[in-house]
C-alpha positions as CSV (number, residue, x, y, z in Angstrom):
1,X,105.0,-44.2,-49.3
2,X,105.1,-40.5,-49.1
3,X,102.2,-40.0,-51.2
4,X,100.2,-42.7,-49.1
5,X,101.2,-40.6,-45.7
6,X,99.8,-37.3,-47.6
7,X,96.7,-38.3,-48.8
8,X,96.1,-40.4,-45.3
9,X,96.9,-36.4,-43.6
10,X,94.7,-34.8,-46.5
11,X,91.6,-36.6,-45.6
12,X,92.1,-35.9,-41.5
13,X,92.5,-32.7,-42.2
14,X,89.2,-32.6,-44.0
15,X,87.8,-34.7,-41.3
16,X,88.3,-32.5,-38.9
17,X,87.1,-29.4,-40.7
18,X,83.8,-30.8,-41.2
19,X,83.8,-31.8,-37.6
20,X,84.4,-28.3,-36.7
21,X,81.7,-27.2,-39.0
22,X,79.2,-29.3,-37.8
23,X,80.3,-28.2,-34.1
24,X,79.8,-24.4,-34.8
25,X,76.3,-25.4,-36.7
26,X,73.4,-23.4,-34.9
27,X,70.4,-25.8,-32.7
28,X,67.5,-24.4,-33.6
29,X,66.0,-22.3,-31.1
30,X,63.0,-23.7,-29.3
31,X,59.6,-21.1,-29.8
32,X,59.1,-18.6,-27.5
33,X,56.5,-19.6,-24.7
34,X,53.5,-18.1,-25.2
35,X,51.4,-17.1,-22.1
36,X,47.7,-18.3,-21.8
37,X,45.2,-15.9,-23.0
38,X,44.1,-14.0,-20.0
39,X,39.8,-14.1,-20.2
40,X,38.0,-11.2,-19.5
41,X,37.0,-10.5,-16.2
42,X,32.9,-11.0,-15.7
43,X,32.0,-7.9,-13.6
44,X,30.7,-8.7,-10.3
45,X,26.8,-8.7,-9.9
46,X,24.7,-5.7,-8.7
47,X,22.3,-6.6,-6.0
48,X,18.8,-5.9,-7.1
49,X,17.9,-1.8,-6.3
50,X,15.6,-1.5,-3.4
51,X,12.4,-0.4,-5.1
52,X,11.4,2.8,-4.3
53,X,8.4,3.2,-1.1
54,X,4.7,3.8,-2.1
55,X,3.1,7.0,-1.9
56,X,-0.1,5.8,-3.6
57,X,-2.5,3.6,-1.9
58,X,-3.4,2.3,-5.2
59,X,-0.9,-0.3,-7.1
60,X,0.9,-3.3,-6.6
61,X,3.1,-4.4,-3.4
62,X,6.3,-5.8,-3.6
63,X,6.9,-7.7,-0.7
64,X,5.8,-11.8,-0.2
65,X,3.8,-12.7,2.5
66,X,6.8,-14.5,4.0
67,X,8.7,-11.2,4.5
68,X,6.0,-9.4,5.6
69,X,5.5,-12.2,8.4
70,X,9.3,-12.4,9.4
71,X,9.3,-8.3,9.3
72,X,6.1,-8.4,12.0
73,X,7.5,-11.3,14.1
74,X,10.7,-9.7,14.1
75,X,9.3,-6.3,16.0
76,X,7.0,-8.2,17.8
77,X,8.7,-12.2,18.8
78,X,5.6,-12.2,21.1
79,X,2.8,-12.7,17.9
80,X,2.0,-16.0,17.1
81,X,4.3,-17.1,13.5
82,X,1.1,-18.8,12.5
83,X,-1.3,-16.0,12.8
84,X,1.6,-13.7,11.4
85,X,1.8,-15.8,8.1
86,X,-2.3,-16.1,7.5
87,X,-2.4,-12.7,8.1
88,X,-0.2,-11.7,5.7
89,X,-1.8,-14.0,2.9
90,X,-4.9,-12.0,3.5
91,X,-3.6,-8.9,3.0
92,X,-2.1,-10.0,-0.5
93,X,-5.0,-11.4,-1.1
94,X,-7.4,-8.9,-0.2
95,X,-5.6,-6.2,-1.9
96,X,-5.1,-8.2,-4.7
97,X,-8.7,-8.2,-5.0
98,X,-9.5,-4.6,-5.1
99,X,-6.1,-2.9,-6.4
100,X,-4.6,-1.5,-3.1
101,X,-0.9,-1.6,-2.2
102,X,-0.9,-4.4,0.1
103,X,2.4,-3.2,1.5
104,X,1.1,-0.2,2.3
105,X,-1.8,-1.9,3.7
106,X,-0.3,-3.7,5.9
107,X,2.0,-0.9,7.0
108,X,-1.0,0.9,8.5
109,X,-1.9,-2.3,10.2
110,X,1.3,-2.3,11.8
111,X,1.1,1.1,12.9
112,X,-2.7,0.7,13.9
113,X,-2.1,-1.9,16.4
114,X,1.3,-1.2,17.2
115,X,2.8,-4.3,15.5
116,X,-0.3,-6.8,17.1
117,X,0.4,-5.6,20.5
118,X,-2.3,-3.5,20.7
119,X,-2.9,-1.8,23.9
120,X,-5.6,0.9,22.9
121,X,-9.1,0.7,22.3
122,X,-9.1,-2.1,20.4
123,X,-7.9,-5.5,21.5
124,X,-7.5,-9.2,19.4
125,X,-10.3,-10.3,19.4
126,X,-12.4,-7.6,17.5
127,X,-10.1,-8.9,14.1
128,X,-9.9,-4.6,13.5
129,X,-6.9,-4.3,12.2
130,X,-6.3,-0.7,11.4
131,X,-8.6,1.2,14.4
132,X,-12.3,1.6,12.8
133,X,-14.4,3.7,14.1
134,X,-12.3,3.8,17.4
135,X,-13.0,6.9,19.4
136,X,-13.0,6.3,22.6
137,X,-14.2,4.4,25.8
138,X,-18.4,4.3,24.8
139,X,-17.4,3.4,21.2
140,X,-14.0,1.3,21.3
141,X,-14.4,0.3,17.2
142,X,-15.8,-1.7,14.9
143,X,-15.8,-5.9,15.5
144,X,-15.4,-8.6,13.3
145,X,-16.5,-12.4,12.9
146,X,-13.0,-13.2,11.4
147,X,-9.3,-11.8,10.5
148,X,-10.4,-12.3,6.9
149,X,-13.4,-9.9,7.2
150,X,-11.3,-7.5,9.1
151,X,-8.5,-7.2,6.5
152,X,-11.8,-6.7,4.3
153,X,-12.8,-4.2,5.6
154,X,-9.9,-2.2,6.3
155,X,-8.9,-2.7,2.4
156,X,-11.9,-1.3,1.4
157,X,-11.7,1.6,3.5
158,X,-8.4,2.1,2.2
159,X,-9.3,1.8,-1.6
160,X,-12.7,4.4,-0.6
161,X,-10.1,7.0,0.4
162,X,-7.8,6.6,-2.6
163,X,-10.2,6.6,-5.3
164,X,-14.2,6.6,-5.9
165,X,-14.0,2.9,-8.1
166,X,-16.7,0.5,-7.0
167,X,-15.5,-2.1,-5.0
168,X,-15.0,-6.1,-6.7
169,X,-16.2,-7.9,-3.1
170,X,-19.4,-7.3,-0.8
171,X,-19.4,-4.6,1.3
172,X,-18.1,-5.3,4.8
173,X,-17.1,-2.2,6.5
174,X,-19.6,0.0,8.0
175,X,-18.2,2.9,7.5
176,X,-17.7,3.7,4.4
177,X,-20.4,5.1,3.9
178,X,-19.1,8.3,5.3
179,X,-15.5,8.3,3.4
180,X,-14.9,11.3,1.1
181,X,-14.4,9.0,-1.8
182,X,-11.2,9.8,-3.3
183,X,-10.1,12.5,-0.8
184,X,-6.7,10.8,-0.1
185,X,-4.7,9.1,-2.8
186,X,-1.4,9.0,-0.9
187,X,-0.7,8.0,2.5
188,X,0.3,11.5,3.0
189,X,-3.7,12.7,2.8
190,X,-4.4,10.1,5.3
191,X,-3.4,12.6,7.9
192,X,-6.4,14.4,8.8
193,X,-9.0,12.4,7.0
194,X,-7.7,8.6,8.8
195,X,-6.6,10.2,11.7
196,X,-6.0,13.6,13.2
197,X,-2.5,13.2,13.6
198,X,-0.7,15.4,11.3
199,X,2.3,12.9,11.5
200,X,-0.2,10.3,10.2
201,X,1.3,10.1,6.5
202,X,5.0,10.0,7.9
203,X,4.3,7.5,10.2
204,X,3.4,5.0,7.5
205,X,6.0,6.0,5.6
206,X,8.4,5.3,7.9
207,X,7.3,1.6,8.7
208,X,7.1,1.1,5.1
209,X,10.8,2.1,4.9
210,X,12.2,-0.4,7.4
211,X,10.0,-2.8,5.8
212,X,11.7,-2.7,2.7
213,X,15.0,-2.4,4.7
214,X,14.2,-5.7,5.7
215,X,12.8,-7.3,2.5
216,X,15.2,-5.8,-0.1
């Protein structure tokens, strides 16, 4: 009976060692949380660079005819948006046509008839937009059956300053004749040549700046 009572105690005890082994066994650890690749940052988008102004008469403008429209109703809320818009499709297109800056072009129209408000010599209905052959009361300028033939001719005058090249549409202005062919291939040579104001040049310039401060 003893020997049943010891080998009854033997096993508990190595019951309950096991049991304590298998409480002091280590869980395994669960893997460290990773954290989610961070992406790269896109950098934030430039706006476009303003291009720089014209100088030259010749070359290519930069500015659609609905800007230029929107820049002349916007100094002038008085012009009619219609006439505004077809007049600035002819001047593309018009300059287009013979290789002129069209927003220098259009510029000097500005400035010419002091944004289509005229108030000088010339008025509306002569369709001169950039003061030909205006010189005083006798001889207010030159007239034109159309805005179209008026743009003409100014771009033509224009391109007979900047550079000697034979023009690619009829002849429409009078007065070119008498240009200095190639005498003034900057706006800056305008001044004297265009118009006797010595400012001429600067004046341009400066409409052509807020121009593109509008556009760009």
């Amino acid at each position: 009976m003893k020997h049943f009572q010891s080998v009854i105690l033997a096993g508990c005890v190595l019951l309950c060692v096991s049991c304590a082994g298998l409480g002091a066994a280590k869980i395994p650890a669960a893997p460290p949380e990773t954290a989610p690749e961070r992406q790269p940052e896109r950098p934030a988008a430039r706006p476009p660079e303003r291009p720089m102004l014209p100088e030259q008469i010749l070359g290519q403008g930069r500015v659609r005819a609905e800007q230029l429209a929107a820049f002349l109703l916007e100094r002038n809320a008085s012009a009619e948006a219609g006439f505004a818009g077809n007049l600035a499709a002819l001047y593309i297109e018009e300059c287009s046509a013979e290789g002129v800056n069209h927003d220098v072009a259009f510029s000097q129209m500005c400035l010419e008839t002091g944004f289509l408000r005229y108030g000088g010599l010339v008025t509306p209905d002569m369709n001169n937009f950039c003061g030909l052959g205006a010189i005083g009361p006798e001889q207010r300028g030159e007239r034109f059956p159309s805005p179209r033939i008026g743009v003409r001719a100014h771009v033509q005058h224009l391109k007979g300053y900047a550079a000697g090249t034979p023009l690619n549409r009829e002849l429409v202005d009078p007065r070119y004749r008498w240009i200095k062919y190639g005498s003034a291939p900057t706006i800056y040579e305008l001044a004297g040549r265009w118009a006797s104001d010595p400012e001429y040049g600067n004046k341009i310039n400066a409409i052509l700046e807020r121009l593109y401060n509008h556009a760009f």
